[in-house]
Backbone of each chain as ProteinMPNN parsed JSONL, in Angstrom:
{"seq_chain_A": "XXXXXXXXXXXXXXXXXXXXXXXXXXXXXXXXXXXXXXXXXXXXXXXXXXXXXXXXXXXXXXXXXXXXXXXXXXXXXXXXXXXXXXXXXXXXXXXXXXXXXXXXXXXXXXXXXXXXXXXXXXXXXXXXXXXX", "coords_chain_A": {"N_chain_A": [[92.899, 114.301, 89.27], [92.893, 111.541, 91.168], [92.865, 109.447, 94.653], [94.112, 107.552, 94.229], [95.993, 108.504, 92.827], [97.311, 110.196, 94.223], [97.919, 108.892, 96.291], [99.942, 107.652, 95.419], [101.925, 109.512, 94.773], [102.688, 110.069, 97.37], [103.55, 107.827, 98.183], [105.755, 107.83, 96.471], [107.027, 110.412, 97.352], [107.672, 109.447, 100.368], [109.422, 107.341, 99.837], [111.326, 108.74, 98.578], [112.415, 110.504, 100.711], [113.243, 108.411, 102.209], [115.551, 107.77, 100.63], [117.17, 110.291, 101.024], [117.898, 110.847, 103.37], [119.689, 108.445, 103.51], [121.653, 108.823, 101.555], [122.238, 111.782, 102.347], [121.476, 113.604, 101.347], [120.034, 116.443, 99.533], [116.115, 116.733, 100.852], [113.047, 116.79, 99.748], [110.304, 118.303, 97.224], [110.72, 119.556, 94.516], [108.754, 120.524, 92.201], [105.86, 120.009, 91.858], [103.761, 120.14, 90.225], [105.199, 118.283, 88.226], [105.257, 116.072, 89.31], [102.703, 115.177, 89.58], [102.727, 114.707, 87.249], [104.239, 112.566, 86.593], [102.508, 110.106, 87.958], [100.535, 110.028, 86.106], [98.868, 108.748, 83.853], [98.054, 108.133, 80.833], [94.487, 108.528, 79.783], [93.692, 108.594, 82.535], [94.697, 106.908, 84.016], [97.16, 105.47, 86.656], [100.152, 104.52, 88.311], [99.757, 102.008, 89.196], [101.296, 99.673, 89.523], [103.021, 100.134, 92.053], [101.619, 100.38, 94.063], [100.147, 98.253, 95.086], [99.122, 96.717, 93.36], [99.008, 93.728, 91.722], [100.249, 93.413, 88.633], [99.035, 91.232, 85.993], [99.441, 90.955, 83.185], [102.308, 91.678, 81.599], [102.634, 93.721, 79.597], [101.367, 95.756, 80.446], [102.616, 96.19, 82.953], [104.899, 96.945, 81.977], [104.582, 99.065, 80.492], [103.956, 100.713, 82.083], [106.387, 101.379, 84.181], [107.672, 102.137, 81.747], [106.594, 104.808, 81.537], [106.461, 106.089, 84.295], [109.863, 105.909, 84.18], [110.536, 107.888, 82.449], [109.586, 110.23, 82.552], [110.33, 110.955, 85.488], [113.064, 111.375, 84.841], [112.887, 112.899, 82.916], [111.435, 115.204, 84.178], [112.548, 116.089, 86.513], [111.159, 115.911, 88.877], [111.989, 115.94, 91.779], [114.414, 117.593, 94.789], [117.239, 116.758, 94.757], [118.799, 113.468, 93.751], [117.103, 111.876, 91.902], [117.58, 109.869, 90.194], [118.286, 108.026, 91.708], [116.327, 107.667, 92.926], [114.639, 106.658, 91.026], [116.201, 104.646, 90.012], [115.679, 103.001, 92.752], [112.934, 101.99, 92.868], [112.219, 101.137, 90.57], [114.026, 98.949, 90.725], [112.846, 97.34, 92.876], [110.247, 97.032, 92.168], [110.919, 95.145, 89.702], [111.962, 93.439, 91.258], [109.609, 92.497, 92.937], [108.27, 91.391, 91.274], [109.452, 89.071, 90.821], [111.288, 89.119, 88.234], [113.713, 88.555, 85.966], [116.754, 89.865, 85.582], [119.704, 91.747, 84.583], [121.473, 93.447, 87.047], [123.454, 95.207, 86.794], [123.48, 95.94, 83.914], [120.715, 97.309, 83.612], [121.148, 99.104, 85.355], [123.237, 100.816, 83.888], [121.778, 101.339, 81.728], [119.582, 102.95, 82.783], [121.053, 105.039, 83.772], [122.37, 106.186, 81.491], [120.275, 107.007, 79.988], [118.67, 109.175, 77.659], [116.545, 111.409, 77.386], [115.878, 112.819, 75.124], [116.323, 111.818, 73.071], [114.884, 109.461, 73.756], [112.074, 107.839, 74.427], [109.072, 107.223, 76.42], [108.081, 105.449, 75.418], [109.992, 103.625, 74.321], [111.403, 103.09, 76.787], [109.612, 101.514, 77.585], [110.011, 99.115, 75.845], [112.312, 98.766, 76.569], [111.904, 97.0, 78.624], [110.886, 95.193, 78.253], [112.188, 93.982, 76.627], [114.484, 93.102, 78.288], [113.868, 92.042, 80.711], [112.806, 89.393, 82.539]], "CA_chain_A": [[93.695, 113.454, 90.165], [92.214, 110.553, 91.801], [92.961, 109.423, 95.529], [95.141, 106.759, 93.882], [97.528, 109.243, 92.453], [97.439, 110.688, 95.565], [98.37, 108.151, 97.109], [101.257, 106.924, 94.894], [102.442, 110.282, 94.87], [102.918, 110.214, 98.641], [104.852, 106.737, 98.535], [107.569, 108.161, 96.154], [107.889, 111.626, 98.877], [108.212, 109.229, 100.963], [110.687, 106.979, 99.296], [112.593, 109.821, 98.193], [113.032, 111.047, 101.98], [114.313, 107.813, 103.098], [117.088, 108.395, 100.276], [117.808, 111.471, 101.226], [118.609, 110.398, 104.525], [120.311, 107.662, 102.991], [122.442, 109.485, 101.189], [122.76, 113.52, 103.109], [120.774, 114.581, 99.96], [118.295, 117.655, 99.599], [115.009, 116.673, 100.439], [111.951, 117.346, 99.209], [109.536, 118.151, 96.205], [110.932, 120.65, 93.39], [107.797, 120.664, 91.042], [105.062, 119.401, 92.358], [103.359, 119.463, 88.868], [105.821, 117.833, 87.365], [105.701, 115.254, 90.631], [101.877, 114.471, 89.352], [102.728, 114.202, 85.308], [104.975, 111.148, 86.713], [101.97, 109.566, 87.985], [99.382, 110.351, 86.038], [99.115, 108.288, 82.74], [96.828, 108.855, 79.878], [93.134, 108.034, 80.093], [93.222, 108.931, 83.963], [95.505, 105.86, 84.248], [98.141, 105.639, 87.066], [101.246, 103.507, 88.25], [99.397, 101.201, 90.002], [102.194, 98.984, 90.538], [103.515, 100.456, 93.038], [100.838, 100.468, 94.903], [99.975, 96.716, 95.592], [98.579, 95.981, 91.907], [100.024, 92.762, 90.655], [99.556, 93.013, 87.313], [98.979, 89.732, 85.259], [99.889, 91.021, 82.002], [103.681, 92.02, 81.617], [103.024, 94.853, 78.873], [100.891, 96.784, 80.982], [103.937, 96.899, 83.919], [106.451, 97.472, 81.744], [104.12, 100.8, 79.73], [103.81, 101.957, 83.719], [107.337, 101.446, 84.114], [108.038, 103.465, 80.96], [106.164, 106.153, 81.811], [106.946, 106.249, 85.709], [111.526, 106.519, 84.259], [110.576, 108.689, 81.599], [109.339, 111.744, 83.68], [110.759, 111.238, 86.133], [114.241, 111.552, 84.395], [113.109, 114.05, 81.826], [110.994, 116.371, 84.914], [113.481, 115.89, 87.866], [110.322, 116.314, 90.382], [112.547, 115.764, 93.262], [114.803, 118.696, 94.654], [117.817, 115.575, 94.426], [118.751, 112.326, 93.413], [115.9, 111.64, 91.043], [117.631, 108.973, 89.26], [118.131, 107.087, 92.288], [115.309, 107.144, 93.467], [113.631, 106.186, 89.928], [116.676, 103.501, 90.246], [115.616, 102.281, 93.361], [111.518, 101.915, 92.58], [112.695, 99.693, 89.597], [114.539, 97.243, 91.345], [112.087, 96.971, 93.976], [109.083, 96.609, 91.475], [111.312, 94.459, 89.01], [112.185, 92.161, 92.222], [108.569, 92.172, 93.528], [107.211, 90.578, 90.127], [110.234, 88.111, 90.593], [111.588, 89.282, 87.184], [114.976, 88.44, 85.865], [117.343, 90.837, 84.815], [120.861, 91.88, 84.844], [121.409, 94.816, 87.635], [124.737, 96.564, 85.871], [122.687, 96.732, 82.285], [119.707, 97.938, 84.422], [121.912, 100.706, 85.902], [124.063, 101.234, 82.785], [120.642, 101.893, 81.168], [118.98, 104.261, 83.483], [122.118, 106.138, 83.988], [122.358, 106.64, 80.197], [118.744, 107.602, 79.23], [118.795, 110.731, 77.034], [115.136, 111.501, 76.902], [115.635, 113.995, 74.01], [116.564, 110.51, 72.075], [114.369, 107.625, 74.102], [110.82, 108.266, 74.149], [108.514, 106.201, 77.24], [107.543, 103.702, 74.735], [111.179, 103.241, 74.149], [112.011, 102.568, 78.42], [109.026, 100.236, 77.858], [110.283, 98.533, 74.872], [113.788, 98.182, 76.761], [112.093, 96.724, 79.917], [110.478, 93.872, 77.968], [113.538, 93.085, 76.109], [115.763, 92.884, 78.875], [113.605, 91.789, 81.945], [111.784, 88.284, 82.06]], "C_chain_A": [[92.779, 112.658, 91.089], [92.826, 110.298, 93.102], [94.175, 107.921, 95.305], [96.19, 106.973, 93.516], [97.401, 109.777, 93.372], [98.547, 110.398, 96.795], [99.528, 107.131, 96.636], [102.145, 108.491, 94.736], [103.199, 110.644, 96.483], [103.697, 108.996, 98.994], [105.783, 107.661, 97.801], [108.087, 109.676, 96.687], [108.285, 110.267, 99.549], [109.305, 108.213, 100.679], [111.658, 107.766, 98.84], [112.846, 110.808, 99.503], [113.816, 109.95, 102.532], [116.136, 107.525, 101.837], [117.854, 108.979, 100.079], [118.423, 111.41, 102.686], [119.626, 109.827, 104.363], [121.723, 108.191, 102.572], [123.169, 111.161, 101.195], [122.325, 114.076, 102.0], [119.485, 115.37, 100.429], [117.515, 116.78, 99.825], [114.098, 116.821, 100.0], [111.375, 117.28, 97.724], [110.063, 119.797, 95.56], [110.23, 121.19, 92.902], [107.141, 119.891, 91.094], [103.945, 118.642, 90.854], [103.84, 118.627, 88.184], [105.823, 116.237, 88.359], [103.945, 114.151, 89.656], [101.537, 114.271, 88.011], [103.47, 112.843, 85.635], [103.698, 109.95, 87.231], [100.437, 109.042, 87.511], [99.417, 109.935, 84.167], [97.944, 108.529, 81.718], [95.758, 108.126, 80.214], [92.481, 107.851, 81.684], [93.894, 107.293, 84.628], [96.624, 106.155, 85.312], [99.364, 104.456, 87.656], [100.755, 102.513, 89.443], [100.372, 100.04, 90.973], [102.963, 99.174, 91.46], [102.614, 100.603, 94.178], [99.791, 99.044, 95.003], [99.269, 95.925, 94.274], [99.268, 95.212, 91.439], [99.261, 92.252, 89.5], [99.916, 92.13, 86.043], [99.72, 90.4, 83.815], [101.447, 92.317, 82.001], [104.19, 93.251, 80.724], [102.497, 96.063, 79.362], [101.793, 97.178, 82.256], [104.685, 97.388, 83.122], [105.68, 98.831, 81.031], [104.061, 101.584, 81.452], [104.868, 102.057, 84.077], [107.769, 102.437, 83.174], [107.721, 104.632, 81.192], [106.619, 107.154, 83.079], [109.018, 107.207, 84.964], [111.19, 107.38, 83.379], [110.28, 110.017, 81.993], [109.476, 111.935, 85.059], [112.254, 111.724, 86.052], [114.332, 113.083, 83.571], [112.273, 115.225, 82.988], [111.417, 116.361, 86.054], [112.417, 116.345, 88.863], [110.72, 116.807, 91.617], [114.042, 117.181, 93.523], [116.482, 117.836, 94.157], [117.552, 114.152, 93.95], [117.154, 111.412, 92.912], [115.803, 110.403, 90.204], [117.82, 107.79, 90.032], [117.211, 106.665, 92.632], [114.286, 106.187, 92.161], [114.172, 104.509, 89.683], [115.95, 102.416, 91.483], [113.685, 101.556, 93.306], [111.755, 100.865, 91.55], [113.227, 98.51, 89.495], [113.344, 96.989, 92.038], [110.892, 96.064, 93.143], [109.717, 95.443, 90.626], [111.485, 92.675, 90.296], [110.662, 91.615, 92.613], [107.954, 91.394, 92.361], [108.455, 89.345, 90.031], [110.582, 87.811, 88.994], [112.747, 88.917, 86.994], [115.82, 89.483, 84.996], [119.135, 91.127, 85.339], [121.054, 93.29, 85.255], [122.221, 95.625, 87.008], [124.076, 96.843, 84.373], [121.825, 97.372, 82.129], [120.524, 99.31, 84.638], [122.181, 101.545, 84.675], [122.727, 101.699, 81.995], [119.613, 103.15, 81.38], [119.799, 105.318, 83.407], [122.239, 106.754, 82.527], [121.093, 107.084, 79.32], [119.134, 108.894, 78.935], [117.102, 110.908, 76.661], [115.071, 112.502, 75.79], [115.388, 112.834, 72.57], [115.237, 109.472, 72.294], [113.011, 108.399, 74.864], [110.112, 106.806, 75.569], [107.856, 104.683, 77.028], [108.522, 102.816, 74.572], [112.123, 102.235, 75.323], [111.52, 101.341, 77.993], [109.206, 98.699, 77.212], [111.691, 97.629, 75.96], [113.338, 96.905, 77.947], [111.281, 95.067, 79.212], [110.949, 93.003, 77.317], [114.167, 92.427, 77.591], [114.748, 92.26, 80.365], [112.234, 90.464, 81.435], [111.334, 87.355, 83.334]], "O_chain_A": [[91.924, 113.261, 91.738], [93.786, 111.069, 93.082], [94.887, 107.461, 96.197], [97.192, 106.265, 93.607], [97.063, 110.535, 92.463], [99.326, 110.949, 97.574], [99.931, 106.132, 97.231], [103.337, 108.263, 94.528], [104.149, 111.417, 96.607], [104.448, 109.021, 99.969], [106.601, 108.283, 98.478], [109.235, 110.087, 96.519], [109.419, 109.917, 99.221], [110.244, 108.313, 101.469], [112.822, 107.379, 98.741], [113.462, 111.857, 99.313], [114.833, 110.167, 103.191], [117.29, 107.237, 102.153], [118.884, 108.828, 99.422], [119.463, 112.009, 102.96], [120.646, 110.306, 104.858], [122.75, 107.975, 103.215], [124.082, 111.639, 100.523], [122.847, 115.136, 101.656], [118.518, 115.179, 101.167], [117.77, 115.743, 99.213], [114.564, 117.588, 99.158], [111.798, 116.398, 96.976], [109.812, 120.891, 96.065], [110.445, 122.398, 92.803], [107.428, 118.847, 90.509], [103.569, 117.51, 90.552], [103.088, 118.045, 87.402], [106.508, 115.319, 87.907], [103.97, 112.983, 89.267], [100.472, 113.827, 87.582], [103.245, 111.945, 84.823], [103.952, 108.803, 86.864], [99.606, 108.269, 87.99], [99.906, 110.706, 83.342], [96.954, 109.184, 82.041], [95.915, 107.114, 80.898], [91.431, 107.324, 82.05], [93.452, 106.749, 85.64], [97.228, 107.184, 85.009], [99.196, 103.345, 87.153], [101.399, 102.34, 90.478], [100.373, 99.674, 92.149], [103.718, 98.245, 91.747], [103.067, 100.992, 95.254], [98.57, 99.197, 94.953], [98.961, 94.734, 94.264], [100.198, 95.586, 90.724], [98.376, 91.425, 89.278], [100.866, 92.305, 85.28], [100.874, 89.996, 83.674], [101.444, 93.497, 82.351], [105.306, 93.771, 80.752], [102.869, 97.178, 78.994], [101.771, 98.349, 82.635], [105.274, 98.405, 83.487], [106.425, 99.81, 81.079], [104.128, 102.776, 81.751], [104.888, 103.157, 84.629], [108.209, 103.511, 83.585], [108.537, 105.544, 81.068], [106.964, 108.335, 83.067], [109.381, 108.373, 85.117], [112.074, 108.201, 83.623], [111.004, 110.909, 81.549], [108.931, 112.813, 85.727], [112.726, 112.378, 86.981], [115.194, 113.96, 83.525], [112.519, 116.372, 82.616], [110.562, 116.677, 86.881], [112.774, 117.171, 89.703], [110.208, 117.664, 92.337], [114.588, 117.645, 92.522], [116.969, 118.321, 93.136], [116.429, 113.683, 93.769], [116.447, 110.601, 93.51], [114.81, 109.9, 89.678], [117.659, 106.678, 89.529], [117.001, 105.457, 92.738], [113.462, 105.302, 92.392], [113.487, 103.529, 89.391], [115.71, 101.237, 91.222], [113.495, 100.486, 93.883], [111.431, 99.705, 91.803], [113.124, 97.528, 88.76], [112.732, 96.089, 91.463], [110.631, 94.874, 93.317], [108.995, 94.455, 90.762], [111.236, 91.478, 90.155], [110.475, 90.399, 92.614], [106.994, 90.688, 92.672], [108.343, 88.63, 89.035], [110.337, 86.732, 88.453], [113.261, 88.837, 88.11], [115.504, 89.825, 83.857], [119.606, 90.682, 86.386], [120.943, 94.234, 84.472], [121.826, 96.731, 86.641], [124.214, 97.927, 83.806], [121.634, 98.033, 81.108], [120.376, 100.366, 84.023], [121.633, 102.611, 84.396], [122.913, 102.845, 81.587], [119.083, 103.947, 80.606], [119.412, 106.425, 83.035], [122.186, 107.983, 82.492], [121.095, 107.432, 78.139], [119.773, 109.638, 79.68], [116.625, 110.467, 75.615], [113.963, 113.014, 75.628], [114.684, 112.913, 71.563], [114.677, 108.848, 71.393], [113.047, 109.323, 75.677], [110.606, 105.68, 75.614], [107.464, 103.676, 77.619], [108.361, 101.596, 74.603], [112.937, 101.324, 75.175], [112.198, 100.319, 77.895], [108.838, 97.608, 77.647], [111.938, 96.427, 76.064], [114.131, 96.0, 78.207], [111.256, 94.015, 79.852], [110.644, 91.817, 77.192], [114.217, 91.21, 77.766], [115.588, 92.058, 81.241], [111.32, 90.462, 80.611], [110.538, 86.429, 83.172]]}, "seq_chain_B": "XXXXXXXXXXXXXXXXXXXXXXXXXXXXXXXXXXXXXXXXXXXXXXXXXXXXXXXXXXXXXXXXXXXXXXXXXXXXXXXX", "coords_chain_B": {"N_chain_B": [[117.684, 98.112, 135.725], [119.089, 100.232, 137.741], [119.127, 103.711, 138.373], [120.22, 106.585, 139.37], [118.636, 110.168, 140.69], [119.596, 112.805, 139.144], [120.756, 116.224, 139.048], [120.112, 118.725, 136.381], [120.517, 121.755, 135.312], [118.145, 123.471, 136.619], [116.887, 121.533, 136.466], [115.256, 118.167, 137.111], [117.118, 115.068, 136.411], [117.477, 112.134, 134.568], [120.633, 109.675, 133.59], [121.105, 108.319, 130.317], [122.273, 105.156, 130.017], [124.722, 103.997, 127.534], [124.265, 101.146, 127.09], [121.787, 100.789, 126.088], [120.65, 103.406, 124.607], [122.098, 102.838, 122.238], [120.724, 100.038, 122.121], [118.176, 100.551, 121.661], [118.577, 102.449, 118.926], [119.12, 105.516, 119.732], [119.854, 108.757, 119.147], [121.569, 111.903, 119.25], [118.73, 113.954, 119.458], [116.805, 112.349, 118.6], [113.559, 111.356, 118.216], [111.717, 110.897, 121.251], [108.942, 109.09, 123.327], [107.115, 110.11, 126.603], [105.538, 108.513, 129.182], [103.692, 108.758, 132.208], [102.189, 106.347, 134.661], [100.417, 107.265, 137.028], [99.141, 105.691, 139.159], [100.876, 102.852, 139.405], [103.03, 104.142, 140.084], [104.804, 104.351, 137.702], [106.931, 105.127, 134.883], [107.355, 105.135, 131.811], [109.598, 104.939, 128.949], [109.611, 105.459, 125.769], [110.201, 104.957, 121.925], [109.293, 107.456, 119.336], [106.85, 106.355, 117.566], [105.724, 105.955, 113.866], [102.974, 105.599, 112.79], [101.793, 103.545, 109.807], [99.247, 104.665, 107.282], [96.709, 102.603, 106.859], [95.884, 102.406, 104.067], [98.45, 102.062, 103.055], [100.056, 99.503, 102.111], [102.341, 97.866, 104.288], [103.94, 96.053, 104.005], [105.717, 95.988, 101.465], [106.721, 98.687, 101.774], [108.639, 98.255, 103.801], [109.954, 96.119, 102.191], [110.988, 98.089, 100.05], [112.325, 99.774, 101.721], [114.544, 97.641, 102.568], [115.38, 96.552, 99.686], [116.854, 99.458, 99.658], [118.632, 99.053, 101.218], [120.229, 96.735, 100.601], [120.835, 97.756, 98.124], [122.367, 99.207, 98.368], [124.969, 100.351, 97.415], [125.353, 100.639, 95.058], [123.21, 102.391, 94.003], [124.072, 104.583, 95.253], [125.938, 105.201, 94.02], [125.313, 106.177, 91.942], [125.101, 109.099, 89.372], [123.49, 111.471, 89.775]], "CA_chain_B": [[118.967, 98.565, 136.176], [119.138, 101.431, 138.644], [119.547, 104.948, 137.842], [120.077, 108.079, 140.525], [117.866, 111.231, 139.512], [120.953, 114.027, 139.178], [120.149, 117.443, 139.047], [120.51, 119.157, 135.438], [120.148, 123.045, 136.051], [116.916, 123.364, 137.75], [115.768, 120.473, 136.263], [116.162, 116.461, 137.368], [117.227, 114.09, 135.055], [118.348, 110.489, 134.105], [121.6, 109.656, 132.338], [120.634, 106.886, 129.416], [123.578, 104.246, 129.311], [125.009, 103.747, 126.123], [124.018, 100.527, 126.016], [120.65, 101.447, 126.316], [120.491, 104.707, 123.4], [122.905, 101.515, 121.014], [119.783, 99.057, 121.904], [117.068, 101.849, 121.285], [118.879, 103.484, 118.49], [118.405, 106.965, 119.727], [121.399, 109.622, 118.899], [121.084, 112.747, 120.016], [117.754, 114.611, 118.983], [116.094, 111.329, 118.379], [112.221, 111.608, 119.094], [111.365, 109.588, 122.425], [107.621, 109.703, 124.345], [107.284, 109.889, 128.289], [104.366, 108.317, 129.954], [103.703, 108.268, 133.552], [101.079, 106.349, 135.339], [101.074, 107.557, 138.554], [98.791, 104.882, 140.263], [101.801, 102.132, 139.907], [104.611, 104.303, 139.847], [105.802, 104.174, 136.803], [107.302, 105.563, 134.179], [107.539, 104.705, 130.645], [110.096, 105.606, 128.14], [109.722, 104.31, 124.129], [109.981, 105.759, 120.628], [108.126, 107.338, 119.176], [106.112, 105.085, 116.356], [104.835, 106.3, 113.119], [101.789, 104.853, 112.203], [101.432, 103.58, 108.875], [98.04, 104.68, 107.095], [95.989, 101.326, 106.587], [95.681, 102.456, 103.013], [99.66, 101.846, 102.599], [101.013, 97.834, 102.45], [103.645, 98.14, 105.585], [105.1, 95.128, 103.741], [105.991, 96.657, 100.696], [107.434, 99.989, 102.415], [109.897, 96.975, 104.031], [110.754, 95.53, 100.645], [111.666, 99.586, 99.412], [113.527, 99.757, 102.488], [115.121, 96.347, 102.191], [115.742, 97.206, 98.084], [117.892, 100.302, 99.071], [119.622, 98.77, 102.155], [120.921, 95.946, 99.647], [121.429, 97.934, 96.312], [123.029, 101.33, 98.72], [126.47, 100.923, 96.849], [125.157, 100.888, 93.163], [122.233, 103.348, 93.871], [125.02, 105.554, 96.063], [127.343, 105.661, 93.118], [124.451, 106.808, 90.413], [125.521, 110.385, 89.192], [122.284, 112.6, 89.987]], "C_chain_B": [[118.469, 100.034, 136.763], [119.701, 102.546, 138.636], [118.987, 106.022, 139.33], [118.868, 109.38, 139.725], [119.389, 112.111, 139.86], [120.101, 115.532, 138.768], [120.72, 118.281, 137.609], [119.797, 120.623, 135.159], [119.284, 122.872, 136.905], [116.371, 122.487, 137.664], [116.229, 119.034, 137.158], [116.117, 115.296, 136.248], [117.977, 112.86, 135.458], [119.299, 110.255, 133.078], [121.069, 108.22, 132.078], [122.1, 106.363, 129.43], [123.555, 104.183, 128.379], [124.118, 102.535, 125.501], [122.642, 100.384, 125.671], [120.145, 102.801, 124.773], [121.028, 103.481, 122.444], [120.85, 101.014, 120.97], [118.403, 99.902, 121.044], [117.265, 102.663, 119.893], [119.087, 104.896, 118.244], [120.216, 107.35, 119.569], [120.993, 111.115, 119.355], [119.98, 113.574, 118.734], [116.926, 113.777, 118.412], [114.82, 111.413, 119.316], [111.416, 110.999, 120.437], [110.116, 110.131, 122.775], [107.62, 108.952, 125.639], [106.045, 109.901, 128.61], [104.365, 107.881, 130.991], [102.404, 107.378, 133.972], [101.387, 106.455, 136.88], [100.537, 106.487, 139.677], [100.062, 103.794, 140.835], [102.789, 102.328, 140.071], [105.131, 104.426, 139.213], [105.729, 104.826, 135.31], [107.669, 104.82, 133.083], [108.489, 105.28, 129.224], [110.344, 105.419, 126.561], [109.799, 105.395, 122.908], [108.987, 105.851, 120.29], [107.47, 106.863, 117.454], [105.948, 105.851, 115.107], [104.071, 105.478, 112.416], [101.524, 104.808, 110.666], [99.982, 103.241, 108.291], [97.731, 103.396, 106.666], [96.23, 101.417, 104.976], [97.368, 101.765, 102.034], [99.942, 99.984, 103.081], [102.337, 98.218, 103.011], [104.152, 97.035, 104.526], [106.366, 95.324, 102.671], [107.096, 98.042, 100.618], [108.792, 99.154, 103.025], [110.767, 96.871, 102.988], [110.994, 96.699, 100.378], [112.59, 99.496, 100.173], [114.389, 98.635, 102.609], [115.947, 96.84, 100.932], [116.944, 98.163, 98.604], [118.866, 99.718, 100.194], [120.944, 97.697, 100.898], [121.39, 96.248, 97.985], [122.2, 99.324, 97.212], [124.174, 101.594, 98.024], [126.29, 101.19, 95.486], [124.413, 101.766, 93.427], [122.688, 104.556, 94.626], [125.699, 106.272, 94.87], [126.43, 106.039, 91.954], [124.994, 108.297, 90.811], [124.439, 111.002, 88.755], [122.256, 113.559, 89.28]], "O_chain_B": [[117.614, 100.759, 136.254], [120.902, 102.534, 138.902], [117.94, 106.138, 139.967], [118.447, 109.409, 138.569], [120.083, 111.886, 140.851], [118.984, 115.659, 138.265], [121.921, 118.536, 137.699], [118.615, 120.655, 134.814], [119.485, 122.202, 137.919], [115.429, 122.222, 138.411], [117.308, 118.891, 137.733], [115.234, 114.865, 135.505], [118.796, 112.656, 136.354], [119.058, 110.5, 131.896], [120.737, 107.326, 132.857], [123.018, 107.019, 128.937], [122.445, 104.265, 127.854], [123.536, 102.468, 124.418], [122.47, 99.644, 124.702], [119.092, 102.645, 124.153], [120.099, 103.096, 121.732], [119.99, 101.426, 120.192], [117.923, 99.653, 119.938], [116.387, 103.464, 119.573], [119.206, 105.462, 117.157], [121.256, 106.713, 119.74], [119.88, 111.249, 119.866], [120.255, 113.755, 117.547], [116.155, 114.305, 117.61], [114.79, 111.498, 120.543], [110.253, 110.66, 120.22], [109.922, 111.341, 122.668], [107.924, 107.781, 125.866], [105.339, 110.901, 128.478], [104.862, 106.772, 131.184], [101.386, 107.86, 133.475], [102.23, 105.95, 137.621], [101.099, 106.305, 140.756], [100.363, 103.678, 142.023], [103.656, 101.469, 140.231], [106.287, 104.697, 139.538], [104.68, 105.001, 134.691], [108.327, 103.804, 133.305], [107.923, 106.091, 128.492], [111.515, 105.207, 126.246], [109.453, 106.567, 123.054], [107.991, 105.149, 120.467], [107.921, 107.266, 116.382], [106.13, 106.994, 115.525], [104.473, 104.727, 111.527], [101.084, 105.829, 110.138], [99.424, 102.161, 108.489], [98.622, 102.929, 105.957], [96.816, 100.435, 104.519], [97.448, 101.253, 100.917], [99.977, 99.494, 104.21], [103.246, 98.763, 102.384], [105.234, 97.471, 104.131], [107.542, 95.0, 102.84], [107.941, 98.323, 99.768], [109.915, 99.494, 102.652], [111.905, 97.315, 102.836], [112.194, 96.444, 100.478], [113.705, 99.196, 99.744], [115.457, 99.164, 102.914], [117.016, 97.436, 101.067], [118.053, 97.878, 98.151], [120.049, 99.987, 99.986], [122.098, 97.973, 100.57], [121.921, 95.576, 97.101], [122.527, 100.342, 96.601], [124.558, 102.755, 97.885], [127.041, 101.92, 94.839], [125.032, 102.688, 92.895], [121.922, 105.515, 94.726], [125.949, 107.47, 94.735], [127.024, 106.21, 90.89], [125.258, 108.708, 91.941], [124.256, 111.164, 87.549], [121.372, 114.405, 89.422]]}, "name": "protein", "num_of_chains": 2, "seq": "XXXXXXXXXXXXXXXXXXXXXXXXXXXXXXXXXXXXXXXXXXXXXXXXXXXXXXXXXXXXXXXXXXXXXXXXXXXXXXXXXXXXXXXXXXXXXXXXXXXXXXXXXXXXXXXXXXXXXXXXXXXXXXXXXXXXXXXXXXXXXXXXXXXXXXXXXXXXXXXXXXXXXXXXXXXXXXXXXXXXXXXXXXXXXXXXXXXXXXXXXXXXXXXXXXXX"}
């Protein structure tokens, strides 16, 4: 673990306290391991974009995107609302690259992920169909 | 505006006007810090801050908080 997953691990605590406020939900960290498999991508790779990296090429957000909803959905890190919060990181990042997309097919998509079925290559696949 | 001190058990205290705790946002058990200097008299009463580490883009932490203020009814109604 590098000081970069560190330190993207400590934005989404703290994004997932202000929507626990938000919403009178548990706070906290469930599975802490499972907290740094969400940020921790192969080859010592991590989700940079969330952490002020604007990155030029659109297949390398959307594979950090895949990876980011994919364990976070399939290893519920958080003690609640896991899917909001994975919801709300995806708008944010999708808005910050001034992407276009349609929010209810966005939702309708997250909300319906079956990770037993849809694999992180699969999110990433969806996010470069549907977001431009 | 001009406030009495009142006596609250043994202690002395100041009642906050409303519109005062409204402007401030404080509710009850909201964190406040009290600084005196005693050379001019005075008393200081403000929230208290949290400092965001240099390492974090404050602007960014905005735009998250922004993001859920403006998506709270779709990202309310997701089934966790």
């Amino acid at each position: 673990m590098t000081n970069e997953h560190y330190k993207q691990i400590k934005l989404l605590c703290y994004v997932h306290w202000i929507v626990s406020q938000k919403f009178n939900s548990e706070a906290g960290v469930r599975d802490i391991i499972t907290l740094k498999e969400v940020v921790s991508m192969p080859g010592g790779g991590s989700l940079t974009c969330f952490t002020g990296d604007k990155l030029s090429n659109r297949k390398d957000l959307f594979t950090q995107l895949g990876w980011f909803v994919y364990y976070m959905i399939e290893g519920e890190p958080f003690n609640s609302r896991n899917k909001t919060l994975t919801s709300l990181m995806i708008i944010w990042v999708l808005n910050h690259y001034n992407l276009k997309y349609d929010t209810q097919n966005l939702m309708k998509f997250l909300e319906n992920i079956d990770t037993m079925k849809t694999g992180n290559s699969d999110i990433s696949s969806w996010f470069a169909n549907n977001c431009q | 505006m001009k406030r009495k001190i009142i006596r609250v058990g043994s202690s002395r205290g100041i009642l906050l006007p409303r519109e005062v705790t409204k402007a401030m946002g404080w509710e009850f058990g909201s964190q406040t810090e009290l600084t005196v200097d005693e050379k001019i008299k005075e008393v200081t009463l403000r929230t208290i801050k949290i400092d965001i580490p240099e390492e974090y883009n404050a602007e960014h932490l905005k735009e998250i908080e922004g993001t859920l203020e403006k998506f709270q009814e779709i990202l309310g109604g997701i089934d966790d």
